[in-house]
N, C-alpha and C positions, 0 to 999 in steps of 0.2 A: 174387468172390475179391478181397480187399484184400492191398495188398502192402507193409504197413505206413509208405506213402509220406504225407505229409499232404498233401489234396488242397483246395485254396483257389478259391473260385468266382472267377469273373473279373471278375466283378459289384463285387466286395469290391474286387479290385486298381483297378480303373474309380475306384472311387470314392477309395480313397487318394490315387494317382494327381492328380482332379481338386483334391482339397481342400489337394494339397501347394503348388499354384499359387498358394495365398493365402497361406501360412507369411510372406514377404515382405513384404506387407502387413500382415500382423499384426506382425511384429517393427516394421517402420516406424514404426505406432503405438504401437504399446507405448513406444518411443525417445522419437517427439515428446511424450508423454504425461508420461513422468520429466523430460525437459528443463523443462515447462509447471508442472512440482512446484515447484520452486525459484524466488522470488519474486528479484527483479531488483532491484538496488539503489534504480531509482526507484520499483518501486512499494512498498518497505521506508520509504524515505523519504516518501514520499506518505501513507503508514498514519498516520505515525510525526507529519507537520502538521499532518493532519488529526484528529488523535488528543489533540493538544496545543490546536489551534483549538477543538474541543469541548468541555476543559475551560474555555478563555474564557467563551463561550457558556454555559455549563451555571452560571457564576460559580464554578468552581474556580480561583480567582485564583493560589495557590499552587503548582497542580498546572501552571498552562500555564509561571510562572517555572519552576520545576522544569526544563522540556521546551529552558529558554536553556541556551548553551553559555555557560559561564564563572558562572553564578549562583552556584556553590558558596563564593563568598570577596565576595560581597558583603556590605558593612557593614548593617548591621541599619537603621537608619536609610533607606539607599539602598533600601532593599528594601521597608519600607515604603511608599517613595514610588511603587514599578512596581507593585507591589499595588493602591493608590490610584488611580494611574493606569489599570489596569488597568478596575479600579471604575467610575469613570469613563465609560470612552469605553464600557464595557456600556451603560450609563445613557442617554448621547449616542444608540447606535443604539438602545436601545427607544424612547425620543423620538422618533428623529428619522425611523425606517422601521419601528416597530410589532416592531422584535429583531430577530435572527438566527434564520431557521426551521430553513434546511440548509447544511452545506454540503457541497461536492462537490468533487472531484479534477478536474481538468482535463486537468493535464499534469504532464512533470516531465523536465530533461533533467538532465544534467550534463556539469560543466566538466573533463573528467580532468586539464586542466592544474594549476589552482586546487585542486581534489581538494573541488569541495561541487556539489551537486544542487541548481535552481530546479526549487520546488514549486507548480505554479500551483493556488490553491483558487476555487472563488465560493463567494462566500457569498449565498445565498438571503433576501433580507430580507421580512418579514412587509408590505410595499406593494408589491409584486411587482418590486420593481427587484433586479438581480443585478451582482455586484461581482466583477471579478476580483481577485486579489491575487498575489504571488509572494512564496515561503517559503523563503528560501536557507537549507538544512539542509548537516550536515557530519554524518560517523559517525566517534564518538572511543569506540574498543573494542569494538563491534558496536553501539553505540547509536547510536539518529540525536537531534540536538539542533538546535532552530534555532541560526542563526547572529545 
């Protein structure tokens, strides 16, 4: 005879029960997971040197000026000559260590006083010697621009 009551094995409750124990865990991660979404001013800035260093390397001469803070009111002349320059010292390290193979992120801190982030890159050069550098970056309106 049933007494229209709903009857739930215990088995089932057992088992809620144990998998409630994890609920905590799983929000934990879930938490550190969204925090890990959103990239960190240095490694924005880090993207953002390395980003501008590859156009060197790659001979986009214009596109690494582009990535300087203040380039926008340079005289035509003057700009020619970072270009050239630019050119340049390209030329200097295929000569002089066979290019620029890679380069890599190292590190990156920042000064919150000063308000700009050191970008440390190596550059990987084709005779297996490796070069640290540092890339003091600023962010003017969500961009980052060397300094």
């Amino acid at each position: 005879m049933r007494t229209g009551r709903l009857q739930v094995h215990p088995l089932t409750c057992l088992s809620v029960r144990n998998n409630m124990k994890y609920l905590p865990a799983f929000i934990l991660t879930l938490l550190l997971c969204m925090a890990c979404a959103n990239p960190s001013p240095e490694e924005m800035a880090s993207i953002a040197a390395k980003g501008y260093y590859t156009h060197l390397v790659n001979g986009e001469y214009e596109a690494f000026l582009e990535g300087k803070e203040g380039t926008d009111s340079l005289p035509d002349d003057y700009r020619e000559q970072l270009l050239t320059c630019y050119c340049q010292f390209m030329a200097q390290q295929n000569r002089d260590h066979h290019g620029i193979l890679d380069i890599r992120i190292s590190n990156a801190t920042t000064d919150t006083a000063l308000k700009y982030t050191n970008v440390f890159l190596v550059m990987c050069y084709g005779d297996s010697v490796n070069e640290e550098i540092v890339v003091p970056m600023v962010e003017r309106n969500g961009n980052w621009r060397m300094k």
